[in-house]
C-alpha positions in Angstrom: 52.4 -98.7 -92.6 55.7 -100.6 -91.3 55.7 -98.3 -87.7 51.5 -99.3 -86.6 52.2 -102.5 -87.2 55.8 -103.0 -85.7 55.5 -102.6 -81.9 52.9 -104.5 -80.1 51.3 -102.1 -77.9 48.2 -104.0 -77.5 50.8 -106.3 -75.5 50.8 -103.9 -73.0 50.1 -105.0 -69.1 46.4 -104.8 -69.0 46.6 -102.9 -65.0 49.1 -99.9 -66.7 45.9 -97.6 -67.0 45.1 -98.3 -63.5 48.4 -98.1 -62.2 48.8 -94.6 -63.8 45.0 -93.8 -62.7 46.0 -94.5 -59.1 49.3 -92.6 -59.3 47.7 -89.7 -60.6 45.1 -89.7 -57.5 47.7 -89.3 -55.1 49.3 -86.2 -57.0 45.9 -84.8 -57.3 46.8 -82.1 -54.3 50.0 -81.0 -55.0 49.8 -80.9 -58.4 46.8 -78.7 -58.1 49.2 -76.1 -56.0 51.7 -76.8 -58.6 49.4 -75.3 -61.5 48.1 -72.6 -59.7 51.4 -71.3 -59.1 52.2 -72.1 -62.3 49.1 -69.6 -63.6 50.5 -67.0 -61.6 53.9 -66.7 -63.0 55.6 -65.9 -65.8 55.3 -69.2 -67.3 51.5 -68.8 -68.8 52.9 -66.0 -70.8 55.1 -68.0 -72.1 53.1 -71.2 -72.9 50.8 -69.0 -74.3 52.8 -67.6 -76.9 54.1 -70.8 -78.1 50.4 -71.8 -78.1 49.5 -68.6 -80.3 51.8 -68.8 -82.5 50.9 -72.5 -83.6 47.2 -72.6 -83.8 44.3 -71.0 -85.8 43.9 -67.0 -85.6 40.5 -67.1 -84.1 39.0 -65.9 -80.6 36.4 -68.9 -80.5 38.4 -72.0 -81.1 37.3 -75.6 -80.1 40.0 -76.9 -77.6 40.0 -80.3 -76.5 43.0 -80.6 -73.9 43.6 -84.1 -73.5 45.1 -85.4 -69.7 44.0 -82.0 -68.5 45.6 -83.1 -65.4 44.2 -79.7 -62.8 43.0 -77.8 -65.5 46.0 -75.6 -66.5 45.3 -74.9 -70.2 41.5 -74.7 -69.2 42.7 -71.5 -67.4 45.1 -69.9 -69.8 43.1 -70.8 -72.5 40.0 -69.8 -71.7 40.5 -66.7 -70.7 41.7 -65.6 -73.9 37.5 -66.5 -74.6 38.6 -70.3 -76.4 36.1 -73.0 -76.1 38.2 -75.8 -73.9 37.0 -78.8 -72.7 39.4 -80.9 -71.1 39.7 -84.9 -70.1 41.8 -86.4 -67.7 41.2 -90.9 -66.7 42.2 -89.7 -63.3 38.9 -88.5 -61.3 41.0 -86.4 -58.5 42.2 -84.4 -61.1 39.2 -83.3 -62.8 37.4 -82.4 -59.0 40.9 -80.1 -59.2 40.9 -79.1 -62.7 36.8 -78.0 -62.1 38.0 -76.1 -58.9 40.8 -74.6 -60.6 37.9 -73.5 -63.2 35.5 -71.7 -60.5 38.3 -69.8 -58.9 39.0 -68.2 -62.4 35.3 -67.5 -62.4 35.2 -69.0 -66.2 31.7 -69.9 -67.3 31.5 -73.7 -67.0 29.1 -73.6 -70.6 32.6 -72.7 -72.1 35.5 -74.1 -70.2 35.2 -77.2 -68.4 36.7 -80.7 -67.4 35.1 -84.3 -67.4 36.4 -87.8 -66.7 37.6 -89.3 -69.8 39.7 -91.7 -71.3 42.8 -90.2 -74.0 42.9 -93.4 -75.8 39.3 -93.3 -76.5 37.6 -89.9 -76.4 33.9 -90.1 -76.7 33.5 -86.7 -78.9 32.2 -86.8 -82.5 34.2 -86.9 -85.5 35.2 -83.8 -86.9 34.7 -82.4 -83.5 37.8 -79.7 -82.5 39.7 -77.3 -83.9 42.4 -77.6 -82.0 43.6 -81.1 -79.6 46.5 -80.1 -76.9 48.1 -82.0 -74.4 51.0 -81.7 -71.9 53.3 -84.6 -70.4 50.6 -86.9 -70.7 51.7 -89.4 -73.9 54.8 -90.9 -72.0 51.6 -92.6 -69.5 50.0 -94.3 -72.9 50.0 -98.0 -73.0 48.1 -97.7 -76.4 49.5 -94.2 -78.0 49.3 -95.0 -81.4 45.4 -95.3 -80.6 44.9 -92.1 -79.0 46.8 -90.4 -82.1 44.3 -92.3 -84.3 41.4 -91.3 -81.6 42.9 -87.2 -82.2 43.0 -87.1 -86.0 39.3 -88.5 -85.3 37.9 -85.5 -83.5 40.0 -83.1 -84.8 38.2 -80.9 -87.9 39.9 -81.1 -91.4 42.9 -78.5 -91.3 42.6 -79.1 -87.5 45.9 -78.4 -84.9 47.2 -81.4 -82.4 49.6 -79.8 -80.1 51.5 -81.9 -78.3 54.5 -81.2 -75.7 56.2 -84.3 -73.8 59.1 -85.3 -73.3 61.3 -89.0 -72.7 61.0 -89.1 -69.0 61.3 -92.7 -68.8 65.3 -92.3 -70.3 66.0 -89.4 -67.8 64.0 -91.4 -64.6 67.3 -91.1 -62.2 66.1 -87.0 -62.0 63.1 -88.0 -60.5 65.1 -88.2 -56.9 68.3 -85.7 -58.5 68.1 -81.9 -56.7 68.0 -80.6 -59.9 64.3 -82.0 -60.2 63.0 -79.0 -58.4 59.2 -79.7 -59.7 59.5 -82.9 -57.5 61.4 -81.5 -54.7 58.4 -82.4 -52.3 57.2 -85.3 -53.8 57.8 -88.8 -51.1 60.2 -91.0 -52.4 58.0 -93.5 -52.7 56.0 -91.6 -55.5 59.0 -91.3 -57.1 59.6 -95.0 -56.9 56.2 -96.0 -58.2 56.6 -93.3 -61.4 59.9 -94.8 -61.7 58.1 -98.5 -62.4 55.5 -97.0 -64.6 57.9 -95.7 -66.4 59.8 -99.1 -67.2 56.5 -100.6 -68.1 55.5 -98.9 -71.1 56.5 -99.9 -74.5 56.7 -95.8 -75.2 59.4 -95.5 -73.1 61.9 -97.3 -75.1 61.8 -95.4 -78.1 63.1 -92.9 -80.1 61.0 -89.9 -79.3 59.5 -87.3 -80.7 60.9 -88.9 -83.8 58.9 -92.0 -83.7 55.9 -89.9 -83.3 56.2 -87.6 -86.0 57.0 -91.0 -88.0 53.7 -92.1 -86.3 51.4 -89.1 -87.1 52.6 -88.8 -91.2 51.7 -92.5 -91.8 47.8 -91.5 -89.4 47.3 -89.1 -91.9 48.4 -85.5 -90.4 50.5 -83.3 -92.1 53.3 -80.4 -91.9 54.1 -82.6 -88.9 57.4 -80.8 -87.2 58.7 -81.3 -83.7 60.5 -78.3 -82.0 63.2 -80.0 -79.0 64.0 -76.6 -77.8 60.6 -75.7 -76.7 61.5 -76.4 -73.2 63.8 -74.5 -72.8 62.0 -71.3 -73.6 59.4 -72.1 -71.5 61.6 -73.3 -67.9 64.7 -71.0 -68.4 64.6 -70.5 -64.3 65.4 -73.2 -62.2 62.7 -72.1 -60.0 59.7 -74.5 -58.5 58.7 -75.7 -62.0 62.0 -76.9 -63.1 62.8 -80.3 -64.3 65.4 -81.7 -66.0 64.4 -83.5 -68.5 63.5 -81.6 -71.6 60.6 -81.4 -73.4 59.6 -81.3 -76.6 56.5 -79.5 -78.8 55.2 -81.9 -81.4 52.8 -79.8 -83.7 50.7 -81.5 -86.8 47.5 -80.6 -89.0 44.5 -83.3 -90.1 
């Protein structure tokens, strides 16, 4: 297993997860605006389709949305009547992501957020059928972990959807006026996402290659990356727009 044992994340600065924790806090407001928005427009329809189209034909899935951030998938997702449960290190965000919860008037027994840590998920094995997150492997000191910790609590013939993208080798957008999503973000933020960028092993490599590589030698399989899924989903340049583009990363246990 040449790949798990080749890079020495476990080298990783031992303050990265706070450093990322504490960055996260101060985004907490905005971001929350950001996703609301963001559930209002066009874009949820469009998520959701590439969402559909990828996971189990069921009304009553298991959802486990990992970095739930302010609940976004929580929304969309549960009010197609999905079981979702998301987890997010940073405590802001899940006061935000259980806001953005009530407002939707989803039941809390169904669809709700907690405080938990992506590299080590305290669910049962065999837990989910379906793990999703969004632009939240790029933070990962330890990402080879959380896609051992995924495979865990995913059921067999379970779905891990995962869309990211190689911020780190596009940083110079966070501060470009084609970074639209950032527009009102201080430069400052900028400057410290720009740093936690540079100090993650992740950043550096060949991505979503390397985790497709990755997730084959875990165990998962029918593992296929799509690098034209953002583009489908941000074809506006509107207040969600970024640069960089992401990627969908889609694998079965």
């Amino acid at each position: 297993m040449g790949e798990l044992r080749h890079i020495a994340f476990e080298d990783e600065a031992n303050d990265i997860k706070d450093k990322v924790e504490n960055y996260w806090a101060k985004r907490a407001e905005s971001f929350f605006t950001l996703r609301h928005d963001e559930i209002e427009s066009e874009k949820s329809k469009r998520w959701l389709d590439e969402i559909q189209k990828n996971i189990p034909q069921s009304k009553h899935l298991k959802i486990l949305d990992v970095g739930c951030g302010t609940g976004y998938f929580e929304v969309i997702l549960g009010k197609l009547g999905h079981n979702v449960t998301g987890i997010d290190l940073t405590e802001e965000m899940i006061q935000k992501a259980n806001e953005m919860i009530r407002i939707y008037e989803l039941d809390s027994k169904n669809v709700k957020a907690m405080v938990g840590d992506a590299e080590q998920p305290e669910f049962e094995d065999d837990t989910f059928d379906v793990v999703i997150t969004r632009n939240l492997t790029w933070t990962l000191p330890h990402p080879i972990e959380a896609y051992k910790q995924w495979y865990r609590v995913l059921k067999q013939g379970g779905v891990l959807l995962n869309f990211d993208a190689e911020y780190a080798k596009g940083a110079h957008n966070l501060k470009s006026s084609e970074n639209v999503a950032h527009k009102d973000i201080s430069d400052s933020l900028k400057d410290e996402c720009h740093k936690i960028y540079h100090m993650l092993t992740i950043s550096t490599l060949d991505r979503p290659k390397w985790d497709k590589n990755i997730l084959e030698e875990i165990g998962f399989s029918k593992v296929d990356y799509d690098c034209g899924f953002g583009d489908r989903i941000f074809k506006e340049r509107d207040e969600f727009y970024i640069p960089d583009k992401m990627f969908s990363l889609r694998a079965i246990k």
